[in-house]
N, C-alpha and C positions, 0 to 999 in steps of 0.2 A: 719152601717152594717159591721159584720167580715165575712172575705170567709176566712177559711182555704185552704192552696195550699198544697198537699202531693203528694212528689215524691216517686213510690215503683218499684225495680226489683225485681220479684221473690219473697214476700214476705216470712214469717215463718206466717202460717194462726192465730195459737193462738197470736202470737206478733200482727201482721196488725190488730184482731181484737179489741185488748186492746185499741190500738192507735186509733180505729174510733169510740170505745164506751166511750174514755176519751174527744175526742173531740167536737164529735154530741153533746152533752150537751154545748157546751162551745162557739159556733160560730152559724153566722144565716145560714152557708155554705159551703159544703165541697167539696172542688175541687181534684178530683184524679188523677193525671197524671202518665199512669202504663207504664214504660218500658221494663216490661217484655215483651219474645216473644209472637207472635200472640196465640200459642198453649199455654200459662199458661193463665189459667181462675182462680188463686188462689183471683185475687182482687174482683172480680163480685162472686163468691162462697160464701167470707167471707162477702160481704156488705148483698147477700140473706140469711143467719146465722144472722146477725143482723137485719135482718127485715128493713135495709135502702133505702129508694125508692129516686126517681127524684126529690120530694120534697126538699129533704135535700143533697143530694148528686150529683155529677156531673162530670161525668168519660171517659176521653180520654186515650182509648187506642192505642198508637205511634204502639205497633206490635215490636217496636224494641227497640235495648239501646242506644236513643238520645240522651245522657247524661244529668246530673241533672240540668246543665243550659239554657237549652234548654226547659227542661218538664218543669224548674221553670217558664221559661216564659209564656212557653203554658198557666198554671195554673194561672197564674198572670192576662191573656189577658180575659180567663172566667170571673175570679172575677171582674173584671173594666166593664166586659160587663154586669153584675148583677148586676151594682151600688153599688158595695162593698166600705165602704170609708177606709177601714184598713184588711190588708193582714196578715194573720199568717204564716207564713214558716214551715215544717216540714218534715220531712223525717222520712222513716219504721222503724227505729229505735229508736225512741224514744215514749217516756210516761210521756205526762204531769200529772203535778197534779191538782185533782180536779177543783182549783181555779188559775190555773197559769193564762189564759186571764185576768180571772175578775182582776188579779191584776199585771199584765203586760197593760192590759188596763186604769186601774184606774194611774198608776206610768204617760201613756203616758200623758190622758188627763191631768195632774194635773204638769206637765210640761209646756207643751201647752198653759195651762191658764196663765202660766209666762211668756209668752212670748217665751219662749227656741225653738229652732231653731231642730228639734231631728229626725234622719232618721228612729233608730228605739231602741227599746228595748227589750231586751233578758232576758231568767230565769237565776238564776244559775243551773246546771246540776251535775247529781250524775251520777257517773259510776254503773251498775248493778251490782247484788254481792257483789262490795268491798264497796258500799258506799262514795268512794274518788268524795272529791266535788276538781271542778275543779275553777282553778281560770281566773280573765279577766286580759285581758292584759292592763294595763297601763301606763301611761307617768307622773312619778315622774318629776315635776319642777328642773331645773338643771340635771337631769341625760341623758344624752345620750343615751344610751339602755334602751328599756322599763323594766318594771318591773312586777310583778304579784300583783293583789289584790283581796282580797274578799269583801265580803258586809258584812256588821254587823249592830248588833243592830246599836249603834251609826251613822254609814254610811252606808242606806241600798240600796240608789242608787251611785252608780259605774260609772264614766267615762271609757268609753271604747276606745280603739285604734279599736277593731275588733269584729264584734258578728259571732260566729258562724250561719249556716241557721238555723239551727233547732228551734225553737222556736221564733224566731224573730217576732216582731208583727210591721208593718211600715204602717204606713199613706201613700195614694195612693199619696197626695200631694208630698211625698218625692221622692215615684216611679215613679212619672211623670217629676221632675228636676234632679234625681241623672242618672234615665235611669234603662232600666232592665238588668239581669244578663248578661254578657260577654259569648256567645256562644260555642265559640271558647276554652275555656280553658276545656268546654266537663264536667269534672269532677275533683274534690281538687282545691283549692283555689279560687273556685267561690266565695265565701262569702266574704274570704279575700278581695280578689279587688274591691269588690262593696264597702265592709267597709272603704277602705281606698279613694273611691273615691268620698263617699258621706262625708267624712271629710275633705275633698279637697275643697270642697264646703261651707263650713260652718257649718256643720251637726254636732250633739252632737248624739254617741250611748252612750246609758246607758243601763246597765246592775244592773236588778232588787231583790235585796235581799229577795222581800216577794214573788217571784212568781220560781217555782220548777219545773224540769224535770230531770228525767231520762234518761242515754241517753245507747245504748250497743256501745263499742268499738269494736267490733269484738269477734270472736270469739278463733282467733289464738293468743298467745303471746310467746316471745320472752325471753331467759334467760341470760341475756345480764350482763359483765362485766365491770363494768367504775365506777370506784374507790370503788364500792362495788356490788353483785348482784341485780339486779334489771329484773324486768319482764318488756316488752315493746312490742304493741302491732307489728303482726308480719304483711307483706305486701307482696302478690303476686310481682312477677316481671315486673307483667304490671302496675300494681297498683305504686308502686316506678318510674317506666316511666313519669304518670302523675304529681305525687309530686314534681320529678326534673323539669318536664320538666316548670309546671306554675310555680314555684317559681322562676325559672329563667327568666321567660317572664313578672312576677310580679314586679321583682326588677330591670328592665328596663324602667319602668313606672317613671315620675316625678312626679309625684305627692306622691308616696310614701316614706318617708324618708330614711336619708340612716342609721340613731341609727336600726331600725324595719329591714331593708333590713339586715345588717351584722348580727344580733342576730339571726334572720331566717336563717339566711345559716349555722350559725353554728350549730343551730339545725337540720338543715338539713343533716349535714355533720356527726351529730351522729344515723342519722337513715341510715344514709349511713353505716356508720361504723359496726353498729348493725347488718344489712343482710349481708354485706360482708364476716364478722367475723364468724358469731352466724346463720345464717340465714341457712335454708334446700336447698334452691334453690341459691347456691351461685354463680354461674358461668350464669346463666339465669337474676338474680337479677344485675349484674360486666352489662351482656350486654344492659340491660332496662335502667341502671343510668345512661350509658353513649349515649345510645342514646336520651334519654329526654333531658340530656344536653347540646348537640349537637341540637336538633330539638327546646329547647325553647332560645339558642343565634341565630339561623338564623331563629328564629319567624313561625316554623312550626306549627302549630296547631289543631284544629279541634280533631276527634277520631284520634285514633292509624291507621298506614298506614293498618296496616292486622286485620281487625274487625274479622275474625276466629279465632284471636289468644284468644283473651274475653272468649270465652267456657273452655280454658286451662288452662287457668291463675286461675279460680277460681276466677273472678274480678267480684263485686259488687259495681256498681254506684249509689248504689238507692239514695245517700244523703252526706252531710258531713259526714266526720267521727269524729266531735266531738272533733277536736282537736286545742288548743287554746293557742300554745306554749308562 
């Protein structure tokens, strides 16, 4: 049995609908975890638009934004209690394809029967609009610093250092020794540290060539200059809060290496550079990076200290955002 687990705040009704008419086909079960406020009925509107009942469907409304490590658990504890033996992850932004389970499913079991050891496996993913497929992070033999790869004919399963949640399909087996998602880090790099923690452990993620998703980046971007124009996607200043703050709380972890930990920061340090420079809310964005930074070296955690501030910021938790530097 597959339970899908979807986290949504606020959805966009024609998006959330795509997402549960691409899925409901594809799983025996779908678990909704909405943290939007008590007053948005946007997920209960759009499931009675598709005609989805209690049969197929199974929806925890929080009332509020517990953020997506938290709702992913919630969603997790349903599907274990359903006798689900494999979990899909996904968040409102994205759009699988027709057959991405059947063959994110087919890659797991057919590992499995090898013996291999595999937390989970991931699609590869297209940005909306521009079609840009994204690539996995890899660990080239002798290189220090990871590297990027894609799948291809030739190699269409991928070693992965990290899956993004969205589409991730995992064996309860692994969710039951790796542990569920990290509470505390609320929202960004949730994924990240379960990926690195279930590799800590022994665990192969692989990332799967024949199975596809769509995923939105946002909807702002950035026109950012570093050695030539480039668009880059743009981030509220609470939003950049949380990025600093679990990357730094991330790469105090042992278990994660320190090639993966240095290359992050300095990716890090260009999405810094990016809002500082290029960014609308610059002096708001100056105060968010430095206090994430300051709250994830003396290991503060949890939401943001002032949860009013969320309504201003224009901050959206519903999920990863897809990104897999």
């Amino acid at each position: 049995m597959i339970a899908a687990v979807i986290v949504s705040f606020k959805p966009i009704p024609e998006h959330f609908q795509l997402l549960l008419k691409a899925l409901v086909s594809q799983v025996d079960l779908l678990c909704v975890v909405d943290n939007s406020p008590a007053s948005n009925n946007t997920v209960v509107n759009v499931m009675t638009n598709c005609g989805l009942g209690y049969d197929q469907v199974r929806v925890v409304r929080m009332g509020r934004n517990v953020g997506i490590a938290m709702a992913l658990n919630v969603g997790i504890e349903i599907g274990l209690s359903e006798g689900a033996e494999f979990l899909l992850l996904s968040d409102q932004d994205s759009l699988p394809a027709n057959d991405m389970v059947e063959q994110l499913f087919r890659s797991l079991l057919g590992l499995i029967s090898e013996g291999e050891k595999v937390a989970a496996v991931g699609p590869v993913f297209k940005e909306f609009n521009t079609d840009k497929v994204h690539p996995f992070q890899v660990q080239v033999p002798g290189h220090f610093f990871y590297d990027h790869g894609y799948a291809s004919t030739e190699s269409p399963l991928v070693d992965a250092l990290t899956l993004i949640t969205s589409g991730c399909l995992i064996p309860v087996a692994a969710i039951r020794e790796v542990g569920f998602m990290r509470a505390e880090y609320f929202v960004d790099a949730v994924d990240l540290e379960w990926s690195h923690r279930a590799r800590a452990l022994g665990y192969r993620l692989v990332g799967v060539g024949w199975a596809n998703m769509q995923h939105r980046m946002g909807e702002d971007t950035l026109r950012v200059w570093y050695l030539r124009w480039r668009n880059e996607v743009a981030y509220p200043p609470l939003r950049l809060y949380y990025r600093v703050r679990n990357l730094i709380a991330l790469s105090r972890e042992d278990y994660v290496g320190l090639g993966w930990k240095l290359r992050n920061s300095w990716n890090m340090a260009g999405v810094v550079y990016s809002h500082l420079v290029f960014g609308v809310q610059r002096l708001g964005s100056l105060k968010m990076i430095c206090l994430g930074f300051w709250h994830g070296l003396i290991g503060r955690m949890g939401p943001f200290p002032e949860p009013a501030k969320e309504a201003k910021s224009g901050f959206d938790s519903s999920g990863a955002d897809g990104e897999n530097y």
